[in-house]
DSSP file (Angstrom, degrees, kcal/mol; ACC not computed):
  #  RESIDUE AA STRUCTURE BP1 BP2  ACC     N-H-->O    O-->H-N    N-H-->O    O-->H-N    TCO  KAPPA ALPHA  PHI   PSI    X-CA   Y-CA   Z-CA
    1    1 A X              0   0    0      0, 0.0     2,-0.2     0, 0.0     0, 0.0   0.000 360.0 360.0 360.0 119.5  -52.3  -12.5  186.6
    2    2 A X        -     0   0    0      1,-0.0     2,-0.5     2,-0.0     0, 0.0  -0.533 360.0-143.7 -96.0 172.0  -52.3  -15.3  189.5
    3    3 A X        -     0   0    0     -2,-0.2     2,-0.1     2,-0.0    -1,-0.0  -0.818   2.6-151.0-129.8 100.8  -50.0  -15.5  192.7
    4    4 A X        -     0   0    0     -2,-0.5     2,-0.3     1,-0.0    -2,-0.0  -0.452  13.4-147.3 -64.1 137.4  -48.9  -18.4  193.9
    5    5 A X        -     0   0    0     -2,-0.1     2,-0.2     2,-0.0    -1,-0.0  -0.697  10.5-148.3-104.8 177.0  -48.4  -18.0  197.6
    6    6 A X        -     0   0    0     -2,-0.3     2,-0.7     2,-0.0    -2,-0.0  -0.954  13.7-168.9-120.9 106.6  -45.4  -20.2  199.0
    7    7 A X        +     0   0    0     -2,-0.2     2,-0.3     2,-0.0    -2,-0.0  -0.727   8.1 174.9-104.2 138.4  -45.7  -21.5  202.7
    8    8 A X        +     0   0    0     -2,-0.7     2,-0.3     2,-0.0    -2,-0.0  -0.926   2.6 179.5-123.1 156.0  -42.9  -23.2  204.8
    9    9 A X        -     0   0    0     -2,-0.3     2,-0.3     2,-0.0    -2,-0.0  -0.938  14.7-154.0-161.0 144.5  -43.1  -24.1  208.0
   10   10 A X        +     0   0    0     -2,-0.3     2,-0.3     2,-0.0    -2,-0.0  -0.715  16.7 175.5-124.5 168.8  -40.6  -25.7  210.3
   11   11 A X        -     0   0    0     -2,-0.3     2,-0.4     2,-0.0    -2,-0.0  -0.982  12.3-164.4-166.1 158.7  -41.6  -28.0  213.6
   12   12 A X        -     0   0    0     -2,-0.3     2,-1.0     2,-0.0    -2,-0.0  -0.880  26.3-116.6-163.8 128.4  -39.5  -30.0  216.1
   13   13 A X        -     0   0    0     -2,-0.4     2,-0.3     1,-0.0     3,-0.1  -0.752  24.2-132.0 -76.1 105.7  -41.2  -32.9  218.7
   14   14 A X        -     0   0    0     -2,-1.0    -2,-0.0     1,-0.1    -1,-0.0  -0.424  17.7-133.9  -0.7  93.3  -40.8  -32.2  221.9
   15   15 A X        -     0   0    0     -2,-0.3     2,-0.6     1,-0.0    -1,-0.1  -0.233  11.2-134.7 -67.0 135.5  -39.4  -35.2  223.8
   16   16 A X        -     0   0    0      1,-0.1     3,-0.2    -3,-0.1    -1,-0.0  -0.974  15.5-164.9-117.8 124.2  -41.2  -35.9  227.1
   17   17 A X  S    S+     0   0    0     -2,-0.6     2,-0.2     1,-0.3    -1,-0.1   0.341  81.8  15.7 -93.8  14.8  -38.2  -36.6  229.5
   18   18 A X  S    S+     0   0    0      2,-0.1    -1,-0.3     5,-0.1     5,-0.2  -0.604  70.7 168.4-156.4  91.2  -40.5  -38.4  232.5
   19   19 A X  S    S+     0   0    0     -3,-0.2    -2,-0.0    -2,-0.2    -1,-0.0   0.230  84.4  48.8 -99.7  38.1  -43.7  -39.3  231.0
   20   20 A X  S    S+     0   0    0     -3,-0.0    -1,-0.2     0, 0.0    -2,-0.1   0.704  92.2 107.4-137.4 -41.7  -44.7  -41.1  233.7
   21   21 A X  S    S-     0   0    0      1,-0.1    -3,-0.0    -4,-0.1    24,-0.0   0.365  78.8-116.3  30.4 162.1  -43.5  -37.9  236.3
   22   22 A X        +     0   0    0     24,-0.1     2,-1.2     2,-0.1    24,-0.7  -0.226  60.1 148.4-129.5   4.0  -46.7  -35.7  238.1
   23   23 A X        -     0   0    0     22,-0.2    22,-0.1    -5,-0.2    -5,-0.1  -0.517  46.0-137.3 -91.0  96.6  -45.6  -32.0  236.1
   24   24 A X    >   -     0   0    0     -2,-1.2     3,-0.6     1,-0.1    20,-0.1   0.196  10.9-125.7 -36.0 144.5  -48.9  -30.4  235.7
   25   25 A X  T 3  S+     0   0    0      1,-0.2    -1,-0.1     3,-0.1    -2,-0.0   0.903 112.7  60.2 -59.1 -29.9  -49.2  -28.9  232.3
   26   26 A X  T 3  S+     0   0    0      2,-0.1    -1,-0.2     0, 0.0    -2,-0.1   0.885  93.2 108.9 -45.7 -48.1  -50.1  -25.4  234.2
   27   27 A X  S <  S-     0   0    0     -3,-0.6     2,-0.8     1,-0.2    18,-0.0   0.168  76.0-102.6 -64.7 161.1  -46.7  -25.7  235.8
   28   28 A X        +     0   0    0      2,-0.0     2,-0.2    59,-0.0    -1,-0.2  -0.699  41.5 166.5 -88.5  93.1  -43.5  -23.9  235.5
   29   29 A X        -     0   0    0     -2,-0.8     2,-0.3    14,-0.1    14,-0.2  -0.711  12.6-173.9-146.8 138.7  -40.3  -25.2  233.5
   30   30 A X  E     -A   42   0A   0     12,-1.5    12,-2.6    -2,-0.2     2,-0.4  -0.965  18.6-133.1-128.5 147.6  -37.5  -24.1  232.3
   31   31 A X  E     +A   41   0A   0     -2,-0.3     2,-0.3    10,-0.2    10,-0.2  -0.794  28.7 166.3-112.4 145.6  -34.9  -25.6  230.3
   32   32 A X  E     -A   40   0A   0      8,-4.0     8,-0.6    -2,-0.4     2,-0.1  -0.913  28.8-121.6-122.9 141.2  -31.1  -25.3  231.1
   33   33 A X  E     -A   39   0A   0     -2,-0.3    86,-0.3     6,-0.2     6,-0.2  -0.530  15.3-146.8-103.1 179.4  -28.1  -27.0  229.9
   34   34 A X    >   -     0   0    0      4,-5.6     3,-0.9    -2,-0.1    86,-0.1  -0.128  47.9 -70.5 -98.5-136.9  -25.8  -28.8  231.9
   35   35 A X  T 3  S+     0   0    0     84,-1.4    -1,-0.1     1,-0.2    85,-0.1   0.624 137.0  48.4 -42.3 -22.9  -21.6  -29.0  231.2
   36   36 A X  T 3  S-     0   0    0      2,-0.3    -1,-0.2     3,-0.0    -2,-0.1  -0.281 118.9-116.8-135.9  20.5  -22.0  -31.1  228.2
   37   37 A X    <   +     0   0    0     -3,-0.9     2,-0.3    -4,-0.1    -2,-0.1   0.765  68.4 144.3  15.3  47.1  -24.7  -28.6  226.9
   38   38 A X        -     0   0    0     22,-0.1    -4,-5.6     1,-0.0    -2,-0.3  -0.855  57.5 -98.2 -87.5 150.0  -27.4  -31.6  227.1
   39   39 A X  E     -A   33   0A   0     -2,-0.3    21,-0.5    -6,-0.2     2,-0.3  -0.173  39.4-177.5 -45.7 139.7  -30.8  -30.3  228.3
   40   40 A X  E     -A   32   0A   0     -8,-0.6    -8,-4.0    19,-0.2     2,-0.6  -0.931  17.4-138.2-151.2 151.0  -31.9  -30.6  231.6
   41   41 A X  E     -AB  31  58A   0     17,-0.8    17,-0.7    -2,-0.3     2,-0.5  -0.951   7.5-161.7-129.5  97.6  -35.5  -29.4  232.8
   42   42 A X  E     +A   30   0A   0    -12,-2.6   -12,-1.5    -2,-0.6     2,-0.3  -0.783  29.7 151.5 -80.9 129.2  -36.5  -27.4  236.2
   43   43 A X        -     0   0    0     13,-0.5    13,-3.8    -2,-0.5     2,-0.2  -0.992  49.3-119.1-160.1 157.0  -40.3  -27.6  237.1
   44   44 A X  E     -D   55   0B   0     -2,-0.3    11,-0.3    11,-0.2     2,-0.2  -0.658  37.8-168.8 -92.9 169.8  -42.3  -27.5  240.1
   45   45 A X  E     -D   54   0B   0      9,-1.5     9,-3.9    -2,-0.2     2,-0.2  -0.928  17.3-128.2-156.9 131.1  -44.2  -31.1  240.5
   46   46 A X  E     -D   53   0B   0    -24,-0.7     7,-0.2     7,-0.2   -24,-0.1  -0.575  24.9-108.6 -90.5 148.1  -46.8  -31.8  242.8
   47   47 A X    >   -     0   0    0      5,-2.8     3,-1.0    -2,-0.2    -1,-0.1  -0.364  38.6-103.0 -72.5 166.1  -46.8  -35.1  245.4
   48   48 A X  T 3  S+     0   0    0      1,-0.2    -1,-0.1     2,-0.1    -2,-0.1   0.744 128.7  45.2 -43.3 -37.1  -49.1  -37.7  244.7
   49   49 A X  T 3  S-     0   0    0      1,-0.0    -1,-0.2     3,-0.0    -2,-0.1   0.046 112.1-122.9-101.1  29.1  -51.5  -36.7  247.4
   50   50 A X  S <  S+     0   0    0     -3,-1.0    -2,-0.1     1,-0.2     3,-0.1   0.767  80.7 119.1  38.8  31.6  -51.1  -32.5  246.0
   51   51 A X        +     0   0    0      1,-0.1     2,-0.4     0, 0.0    -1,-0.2   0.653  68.5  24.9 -31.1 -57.7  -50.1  -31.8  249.2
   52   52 A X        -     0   0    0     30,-0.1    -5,-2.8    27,-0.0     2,-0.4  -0.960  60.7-140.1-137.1 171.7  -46.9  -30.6  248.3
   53   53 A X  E     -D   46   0B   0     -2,-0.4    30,-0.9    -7,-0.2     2,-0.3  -0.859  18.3-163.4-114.6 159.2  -45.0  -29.2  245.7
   54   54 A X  E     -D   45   0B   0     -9,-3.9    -9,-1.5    -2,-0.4     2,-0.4  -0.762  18.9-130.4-112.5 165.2  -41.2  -30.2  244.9
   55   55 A X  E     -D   44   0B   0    -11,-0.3    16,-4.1    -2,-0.3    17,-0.3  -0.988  39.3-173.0 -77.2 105.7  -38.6  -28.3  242.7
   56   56 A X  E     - C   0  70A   0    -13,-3.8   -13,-0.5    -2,-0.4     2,-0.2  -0.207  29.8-152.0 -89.3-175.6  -37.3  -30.7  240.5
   57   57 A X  E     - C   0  69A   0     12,-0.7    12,-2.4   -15,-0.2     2,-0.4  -0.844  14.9-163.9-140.3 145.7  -34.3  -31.2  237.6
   58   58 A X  E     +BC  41  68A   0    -17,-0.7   -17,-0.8    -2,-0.2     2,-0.4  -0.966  29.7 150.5-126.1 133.1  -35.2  -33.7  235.1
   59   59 A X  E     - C   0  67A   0      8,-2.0     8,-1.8    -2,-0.4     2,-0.4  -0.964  33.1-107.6-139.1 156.5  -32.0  -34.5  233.3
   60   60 A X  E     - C   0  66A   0    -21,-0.5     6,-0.2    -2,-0.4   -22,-0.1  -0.888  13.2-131.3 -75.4 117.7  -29.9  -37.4  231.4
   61   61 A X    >   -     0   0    0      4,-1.7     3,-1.9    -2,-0.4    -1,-0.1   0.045  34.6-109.4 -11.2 130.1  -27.2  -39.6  231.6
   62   62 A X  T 3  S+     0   0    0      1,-0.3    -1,-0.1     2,-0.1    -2,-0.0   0.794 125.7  43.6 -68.4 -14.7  -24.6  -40.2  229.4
   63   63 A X  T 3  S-     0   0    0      2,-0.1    -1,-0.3     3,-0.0     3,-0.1   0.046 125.4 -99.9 -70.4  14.0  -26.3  -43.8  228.6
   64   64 A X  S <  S+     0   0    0     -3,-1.9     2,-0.3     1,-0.2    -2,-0.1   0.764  70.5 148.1  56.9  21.6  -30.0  -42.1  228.5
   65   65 A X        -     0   0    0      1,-0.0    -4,-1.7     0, 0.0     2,-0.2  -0.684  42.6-137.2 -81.3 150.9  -31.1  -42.7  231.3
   66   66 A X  E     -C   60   0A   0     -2,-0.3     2,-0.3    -6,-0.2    -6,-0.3  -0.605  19.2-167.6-111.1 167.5  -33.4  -40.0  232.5
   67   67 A X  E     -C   59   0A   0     -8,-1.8    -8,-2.0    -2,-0.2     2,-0.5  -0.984  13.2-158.5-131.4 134.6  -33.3  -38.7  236.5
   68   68 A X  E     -C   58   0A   0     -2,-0.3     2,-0.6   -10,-0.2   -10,-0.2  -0.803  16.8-169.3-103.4 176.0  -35.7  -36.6  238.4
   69   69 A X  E     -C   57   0A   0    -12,-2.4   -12,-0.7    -2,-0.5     2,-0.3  -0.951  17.6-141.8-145.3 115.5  -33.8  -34.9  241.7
   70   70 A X  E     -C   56   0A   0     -2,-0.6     4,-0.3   -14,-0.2   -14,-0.2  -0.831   9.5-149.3 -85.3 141.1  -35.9  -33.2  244.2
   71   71 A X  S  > S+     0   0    0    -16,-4.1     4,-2.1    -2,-0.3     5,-0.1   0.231  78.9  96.4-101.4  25.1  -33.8  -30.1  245.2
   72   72 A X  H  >>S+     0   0    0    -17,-0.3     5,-1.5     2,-0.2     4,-0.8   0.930  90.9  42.5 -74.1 -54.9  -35.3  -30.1  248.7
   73   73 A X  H  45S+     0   0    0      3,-0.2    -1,-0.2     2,-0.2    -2,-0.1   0.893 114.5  50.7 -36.7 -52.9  -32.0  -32.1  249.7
   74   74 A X  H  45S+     0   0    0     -4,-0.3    57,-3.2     1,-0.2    -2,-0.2   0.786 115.6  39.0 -72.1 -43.0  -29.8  -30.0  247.7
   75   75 A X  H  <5S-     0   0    0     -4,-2.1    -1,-0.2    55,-0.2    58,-0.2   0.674 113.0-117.1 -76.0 -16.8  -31.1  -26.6  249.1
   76   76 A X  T  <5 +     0   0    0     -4,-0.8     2,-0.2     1,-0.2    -3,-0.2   0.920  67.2 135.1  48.6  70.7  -31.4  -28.1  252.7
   77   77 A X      < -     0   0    0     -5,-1.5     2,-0.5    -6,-0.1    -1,-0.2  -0.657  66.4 -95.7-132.5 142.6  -34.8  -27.8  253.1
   78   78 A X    >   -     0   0    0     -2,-0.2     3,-1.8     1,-0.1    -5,-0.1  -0.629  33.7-127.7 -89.3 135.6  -37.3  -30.4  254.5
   79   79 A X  T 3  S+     0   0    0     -2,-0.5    -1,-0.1     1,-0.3    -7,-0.1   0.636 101.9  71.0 -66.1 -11.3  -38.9  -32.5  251.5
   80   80 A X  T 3  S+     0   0    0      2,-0.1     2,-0.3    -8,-0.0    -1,-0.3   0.030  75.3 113.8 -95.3  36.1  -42.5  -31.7  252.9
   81   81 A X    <   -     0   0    0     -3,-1.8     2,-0.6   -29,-0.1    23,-0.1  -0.682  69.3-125.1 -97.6 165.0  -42.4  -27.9  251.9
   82   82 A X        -     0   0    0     21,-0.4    21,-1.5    -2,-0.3     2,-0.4  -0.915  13.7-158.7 -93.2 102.9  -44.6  -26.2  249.4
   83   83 A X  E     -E  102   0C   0    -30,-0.9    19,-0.2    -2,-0.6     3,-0.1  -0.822  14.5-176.8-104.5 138.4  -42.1  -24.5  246.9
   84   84 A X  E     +     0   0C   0     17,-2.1     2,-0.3    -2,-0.4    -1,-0.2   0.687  65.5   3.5-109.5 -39.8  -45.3  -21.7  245.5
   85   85 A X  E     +E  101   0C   0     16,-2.6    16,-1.4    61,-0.1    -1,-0.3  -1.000  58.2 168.6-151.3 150.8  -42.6  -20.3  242.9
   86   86 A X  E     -E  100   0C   0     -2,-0.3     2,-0.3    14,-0.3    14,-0.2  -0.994   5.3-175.0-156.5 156.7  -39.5  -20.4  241.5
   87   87 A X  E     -E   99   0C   0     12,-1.0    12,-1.5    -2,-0.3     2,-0.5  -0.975  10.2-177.1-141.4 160.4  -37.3  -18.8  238.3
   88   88 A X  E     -E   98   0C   0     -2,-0.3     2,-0.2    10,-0.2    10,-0.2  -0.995   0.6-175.1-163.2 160.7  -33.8  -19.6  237.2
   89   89 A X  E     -E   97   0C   0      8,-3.6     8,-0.9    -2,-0.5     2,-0.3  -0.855  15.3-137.6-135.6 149.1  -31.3  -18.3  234.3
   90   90 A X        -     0   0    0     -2,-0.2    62,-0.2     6,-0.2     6,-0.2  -0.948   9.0-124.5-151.1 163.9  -28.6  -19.0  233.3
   91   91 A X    >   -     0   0    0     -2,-0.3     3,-3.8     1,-0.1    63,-0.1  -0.103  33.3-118.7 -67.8 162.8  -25.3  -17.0  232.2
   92   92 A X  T 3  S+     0   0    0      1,-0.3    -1,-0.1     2,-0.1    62,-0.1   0.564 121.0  60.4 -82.1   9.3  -23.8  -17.7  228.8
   93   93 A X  T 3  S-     0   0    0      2,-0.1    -1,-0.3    62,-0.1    -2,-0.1   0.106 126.2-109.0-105.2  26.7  -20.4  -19.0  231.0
   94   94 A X  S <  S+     0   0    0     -3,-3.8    25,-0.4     1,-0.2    -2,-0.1   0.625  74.0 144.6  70.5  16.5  -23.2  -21.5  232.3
   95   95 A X        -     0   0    0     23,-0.1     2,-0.3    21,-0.1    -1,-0.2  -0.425  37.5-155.6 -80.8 162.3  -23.4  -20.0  235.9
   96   96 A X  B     -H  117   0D   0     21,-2.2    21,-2.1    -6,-0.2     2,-0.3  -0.947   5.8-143.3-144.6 157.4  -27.0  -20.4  236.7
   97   97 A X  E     -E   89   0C   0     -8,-0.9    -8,-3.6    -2,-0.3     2,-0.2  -0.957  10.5-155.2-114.0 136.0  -29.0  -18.5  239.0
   98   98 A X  E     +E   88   0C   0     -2,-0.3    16,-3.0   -10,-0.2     2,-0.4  -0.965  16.7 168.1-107.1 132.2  -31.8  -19.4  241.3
   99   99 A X  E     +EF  87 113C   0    -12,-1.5   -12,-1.0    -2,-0.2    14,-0.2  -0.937  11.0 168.6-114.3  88.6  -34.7  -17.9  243.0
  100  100 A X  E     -EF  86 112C   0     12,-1.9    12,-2.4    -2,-0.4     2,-0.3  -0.427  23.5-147.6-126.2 173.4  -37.5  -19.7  244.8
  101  101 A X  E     -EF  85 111C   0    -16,-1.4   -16,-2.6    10,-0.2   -17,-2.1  -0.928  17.6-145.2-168.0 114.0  -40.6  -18.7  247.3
  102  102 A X  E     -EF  83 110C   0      8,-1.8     8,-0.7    -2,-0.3   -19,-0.3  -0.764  17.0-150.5 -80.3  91.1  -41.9  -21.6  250.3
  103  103 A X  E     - F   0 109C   0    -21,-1.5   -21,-0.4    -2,-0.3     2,-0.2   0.077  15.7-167.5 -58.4 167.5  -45.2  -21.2  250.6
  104  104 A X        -     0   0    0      4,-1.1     3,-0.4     1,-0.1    -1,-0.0  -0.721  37.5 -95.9-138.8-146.8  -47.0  -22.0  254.5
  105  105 A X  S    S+     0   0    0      1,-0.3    -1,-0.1    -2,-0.2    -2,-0.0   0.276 115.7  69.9-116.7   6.8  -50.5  -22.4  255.6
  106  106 A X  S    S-     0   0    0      2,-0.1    -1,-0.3     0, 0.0     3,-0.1   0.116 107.7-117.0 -95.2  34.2  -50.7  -19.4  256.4
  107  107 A X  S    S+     0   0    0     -3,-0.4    36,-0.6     1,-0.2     2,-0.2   0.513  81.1 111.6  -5.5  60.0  -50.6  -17.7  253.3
  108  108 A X  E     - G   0 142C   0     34,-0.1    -4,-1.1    -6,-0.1     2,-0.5  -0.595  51.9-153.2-115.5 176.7  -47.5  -16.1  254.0
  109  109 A X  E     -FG 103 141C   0     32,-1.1    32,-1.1    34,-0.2     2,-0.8  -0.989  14.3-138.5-156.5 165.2  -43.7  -17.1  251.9
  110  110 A X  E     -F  102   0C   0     -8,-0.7    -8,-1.8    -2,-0.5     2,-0.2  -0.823  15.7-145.1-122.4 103.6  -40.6  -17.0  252.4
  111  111 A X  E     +F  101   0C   0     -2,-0.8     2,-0.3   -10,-0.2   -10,-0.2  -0.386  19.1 179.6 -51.3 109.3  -38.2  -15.8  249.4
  112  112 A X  E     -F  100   0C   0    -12,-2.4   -12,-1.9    -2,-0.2     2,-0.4  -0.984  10.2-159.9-132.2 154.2  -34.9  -17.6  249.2
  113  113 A X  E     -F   99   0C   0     22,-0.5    21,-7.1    -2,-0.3   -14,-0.2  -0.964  22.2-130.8-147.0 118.2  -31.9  -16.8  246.2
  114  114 A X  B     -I  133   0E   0    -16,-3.0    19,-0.3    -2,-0.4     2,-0.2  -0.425  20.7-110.2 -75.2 148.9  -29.4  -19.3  245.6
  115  115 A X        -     0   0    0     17,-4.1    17,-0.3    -2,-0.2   -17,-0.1  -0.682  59.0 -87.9 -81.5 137.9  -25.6  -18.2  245.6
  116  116 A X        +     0   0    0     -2,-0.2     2,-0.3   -19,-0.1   -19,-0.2   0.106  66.4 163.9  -1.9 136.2  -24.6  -18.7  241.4
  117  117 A X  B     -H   96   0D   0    -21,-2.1   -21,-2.2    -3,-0.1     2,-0.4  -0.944  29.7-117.5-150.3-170.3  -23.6  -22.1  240.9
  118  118 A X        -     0   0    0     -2,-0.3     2,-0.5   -23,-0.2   -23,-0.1  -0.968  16.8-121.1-156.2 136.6  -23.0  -24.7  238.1
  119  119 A X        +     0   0    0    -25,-0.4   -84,-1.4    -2,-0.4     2,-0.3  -0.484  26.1 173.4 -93.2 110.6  -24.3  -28.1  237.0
  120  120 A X    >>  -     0   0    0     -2,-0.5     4,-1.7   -86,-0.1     3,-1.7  -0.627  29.1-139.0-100.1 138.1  -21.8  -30.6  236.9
  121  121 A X  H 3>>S+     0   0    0     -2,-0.3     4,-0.9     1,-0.2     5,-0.5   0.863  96.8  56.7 -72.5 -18.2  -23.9  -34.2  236.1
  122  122 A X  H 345S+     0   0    0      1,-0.2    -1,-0.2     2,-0.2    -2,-0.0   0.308 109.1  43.8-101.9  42.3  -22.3  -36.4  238.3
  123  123 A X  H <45S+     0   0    0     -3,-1.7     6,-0.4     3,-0.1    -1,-0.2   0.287 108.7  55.3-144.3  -9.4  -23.0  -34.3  241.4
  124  124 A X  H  <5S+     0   0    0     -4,-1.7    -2,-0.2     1,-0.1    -3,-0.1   0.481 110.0  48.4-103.8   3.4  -26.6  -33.6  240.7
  125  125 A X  T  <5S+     0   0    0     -4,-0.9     2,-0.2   -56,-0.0    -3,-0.1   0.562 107.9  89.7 -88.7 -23.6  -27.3  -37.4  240.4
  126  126 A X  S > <S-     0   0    0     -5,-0.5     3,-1.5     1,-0.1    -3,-0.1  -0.394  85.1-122.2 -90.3 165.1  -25.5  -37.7  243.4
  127  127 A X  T 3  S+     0   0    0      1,-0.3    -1,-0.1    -2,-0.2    -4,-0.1   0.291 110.3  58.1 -54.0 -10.6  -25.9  -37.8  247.3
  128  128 A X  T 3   +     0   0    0     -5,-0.2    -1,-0.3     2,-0.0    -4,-0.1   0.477  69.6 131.1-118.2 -11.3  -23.6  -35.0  247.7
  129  129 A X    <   +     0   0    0     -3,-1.5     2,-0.3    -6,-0.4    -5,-0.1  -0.093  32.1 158.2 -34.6 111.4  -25.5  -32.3  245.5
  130  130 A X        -     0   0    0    -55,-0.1     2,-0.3     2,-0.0   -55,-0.2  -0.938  22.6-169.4-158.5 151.1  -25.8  -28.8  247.7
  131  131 A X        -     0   0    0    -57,-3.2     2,-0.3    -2,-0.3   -14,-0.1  -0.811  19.4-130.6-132.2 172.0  -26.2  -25.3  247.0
  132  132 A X        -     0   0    0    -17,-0.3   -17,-4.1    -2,-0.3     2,-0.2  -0.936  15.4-126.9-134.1 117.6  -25.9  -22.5  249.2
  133  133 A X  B     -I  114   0E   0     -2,-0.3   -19,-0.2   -19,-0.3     3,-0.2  -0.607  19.8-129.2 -82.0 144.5  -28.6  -19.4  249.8
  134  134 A X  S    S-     0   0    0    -21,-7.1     2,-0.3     1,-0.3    -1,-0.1   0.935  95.1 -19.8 -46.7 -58.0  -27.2  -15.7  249.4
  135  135 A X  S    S-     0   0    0    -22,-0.2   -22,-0.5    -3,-0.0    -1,-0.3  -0.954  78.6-108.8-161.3 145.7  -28.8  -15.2  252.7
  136  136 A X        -     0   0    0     -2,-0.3   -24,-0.1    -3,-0.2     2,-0.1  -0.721  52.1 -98.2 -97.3 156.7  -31.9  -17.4  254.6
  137  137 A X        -     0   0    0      1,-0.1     3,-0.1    -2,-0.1    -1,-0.1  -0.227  38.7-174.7 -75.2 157.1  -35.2  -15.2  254.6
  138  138 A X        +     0   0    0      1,-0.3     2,-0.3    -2,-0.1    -1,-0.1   0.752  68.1  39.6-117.6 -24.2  -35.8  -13.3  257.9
  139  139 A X  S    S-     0   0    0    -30,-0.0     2,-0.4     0, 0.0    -1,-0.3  -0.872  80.1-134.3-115.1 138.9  -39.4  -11.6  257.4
  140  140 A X        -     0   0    0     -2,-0.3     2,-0.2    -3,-0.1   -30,-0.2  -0.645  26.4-154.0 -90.5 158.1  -42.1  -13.5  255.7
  141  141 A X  E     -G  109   0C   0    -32,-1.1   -32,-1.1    -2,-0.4     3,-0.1  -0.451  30.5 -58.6 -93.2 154.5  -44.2  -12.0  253.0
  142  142 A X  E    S-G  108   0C   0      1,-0.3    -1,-0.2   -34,-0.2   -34,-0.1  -0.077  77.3 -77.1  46.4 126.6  -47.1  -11.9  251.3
  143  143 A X        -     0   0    0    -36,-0.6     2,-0.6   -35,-0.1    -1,-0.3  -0.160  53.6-151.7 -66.9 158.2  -48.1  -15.5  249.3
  144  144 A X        +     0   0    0    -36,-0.2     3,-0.1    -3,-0.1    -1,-0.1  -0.962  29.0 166.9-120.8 133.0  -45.8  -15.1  246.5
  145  145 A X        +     0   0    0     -2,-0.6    -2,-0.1     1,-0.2    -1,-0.1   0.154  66.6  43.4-130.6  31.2  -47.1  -17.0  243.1
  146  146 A X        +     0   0    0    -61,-0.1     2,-0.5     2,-0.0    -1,-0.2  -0.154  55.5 175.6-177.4  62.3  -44.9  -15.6  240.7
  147  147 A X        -     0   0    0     -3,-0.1     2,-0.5   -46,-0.1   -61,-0.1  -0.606   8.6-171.6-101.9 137.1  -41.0  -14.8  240.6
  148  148 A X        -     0   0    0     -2,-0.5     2,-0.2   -61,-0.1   -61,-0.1  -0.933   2.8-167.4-105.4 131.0  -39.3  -13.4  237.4
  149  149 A X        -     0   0    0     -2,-0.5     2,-0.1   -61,-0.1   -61,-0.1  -0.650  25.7-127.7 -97.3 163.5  -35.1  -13.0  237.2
  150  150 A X        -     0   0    0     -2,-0.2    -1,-0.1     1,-0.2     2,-0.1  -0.315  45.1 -68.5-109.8-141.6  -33.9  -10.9  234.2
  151  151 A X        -     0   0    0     -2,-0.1     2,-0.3     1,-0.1    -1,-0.2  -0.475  62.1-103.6-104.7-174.7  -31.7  -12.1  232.3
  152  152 A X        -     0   0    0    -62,-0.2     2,-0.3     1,-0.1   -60,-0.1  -0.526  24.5-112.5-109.2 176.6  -28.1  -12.6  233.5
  153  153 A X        -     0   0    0     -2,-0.3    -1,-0.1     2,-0.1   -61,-0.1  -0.472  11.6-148.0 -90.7 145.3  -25.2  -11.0  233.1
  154  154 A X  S    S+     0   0    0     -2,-0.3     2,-0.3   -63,-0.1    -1,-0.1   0.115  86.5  29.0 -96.7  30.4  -21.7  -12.3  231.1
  155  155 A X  S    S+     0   0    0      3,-0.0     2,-0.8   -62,-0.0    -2,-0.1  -0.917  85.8  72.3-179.9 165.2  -19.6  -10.8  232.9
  156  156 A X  S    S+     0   0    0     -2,-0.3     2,-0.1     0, 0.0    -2,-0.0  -0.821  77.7  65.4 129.0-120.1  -19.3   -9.6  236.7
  157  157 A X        -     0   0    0     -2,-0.8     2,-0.3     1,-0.1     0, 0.0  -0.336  66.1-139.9 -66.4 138.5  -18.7  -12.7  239.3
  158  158 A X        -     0   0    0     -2,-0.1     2,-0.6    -3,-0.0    -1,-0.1  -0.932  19.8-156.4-133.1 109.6  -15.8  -14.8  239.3
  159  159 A X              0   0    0     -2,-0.3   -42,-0.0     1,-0.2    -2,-0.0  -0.884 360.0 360.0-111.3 128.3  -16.9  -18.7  239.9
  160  160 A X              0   0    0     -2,-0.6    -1,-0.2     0, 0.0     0, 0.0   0.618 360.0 360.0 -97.1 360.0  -14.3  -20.8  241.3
C-alpha cells in the first residue's frame, strides 16, 4: 500500500519600502499600521558615515509615494544622537507605544518612554510632527542594546 504525501505551502513577497535607504539587515523593525491600517515601518538606520544611528518611520502616501521621517525632530532630540535601542507596540484601538535608549561615548544611555500617541499620516509627513516623553531620563545607565515592551493593553488609557 503506497502514501501519497500532500504538501502546501503558502508565501507572500515582501515589498522593500526604501530600497535605496541605509537599514542594516541586522537592524530592528517593526511594522505598525497607521489610521487607514496601511503599513508603516519603524527601524533604526545608520548615517552614511555610521556615525550615528536615526529612528526612522518608513511609510506611504495615499498616491504611493514612500517617506522616511527621522523621529529626532519629532521627539525633540538633536539629529546627531546615537539611538542604541528602541521597541514599540501598538494597542488594538491603534495607540502605540514607544520606548527608546541614547546611547554616548561613554558607554553609558539614557532610557526615554514616549507618552501613547497615534499616527495620523498627514502629521507624520509633516513639519509639525511631536511626541511627548512620560518623563526625560535623570540617571544614566549602563549601555543599553536591547529594549522589549509587552504587549499592550485594550483597555485602560483614555486618548483624546
Amino acid at each position: 500500500m503506497s502514501h501519497i504525501a500532500t504538501v502546501t505551502s503558502a508565501s507572500e513577497l515582501m515589498t522593500n519600502y526604501a530600497a535605496a535607504a541605509a537599514i542594516p539587515p541586522s537592524s530592528h523593525f517593526v511594522a505598525l499600521l497607521d489610521e487607514n491600517d496601511k503599513p508603516m515601518v519603524f527601524c533604526l538606520s545608520e548615517t552614511r558615515d555610521s556615525t550615528n544611528t536615526k529612528l526612522q518611520v518608513i511609510k506611504e502616501d495615499d498616491d504611493g509615494n514612500r517617506f522616511i521621517t527621522d523621529l529626532a525632530d519629532a521627539l525633540g532630540l538633536a539629529s546627531a544622537i546615537k539611538i542604541t535601542a528602541f521597541d514599540i507596540k501598538q494597542a488594538p484601538d491603534k495607540r502605540v507605544f514607544l520606548a527608546f535608549a541614547v546611547g554616548s561615548a561613554t558607554e553609558e544611555s539614557l532610557l526615554y518612554i514616549v507618552k501613547p500617541f497615534r499616527v495620523l499620516t498627514e502629521l507624520l509627513l509633516g513639519d509639525n510632527f511631536r511626541l511627548l516623553c512620560v518623563a526625560s531620563p535623570k540617571d544614566k545607565m549602563g549601555q543599553v542594546y536591547e529594549i522589549f515592551l509587552g504587549s499592550c493593553p485594550s483597555y485602560g488609557f483614555q486618548s483624546h
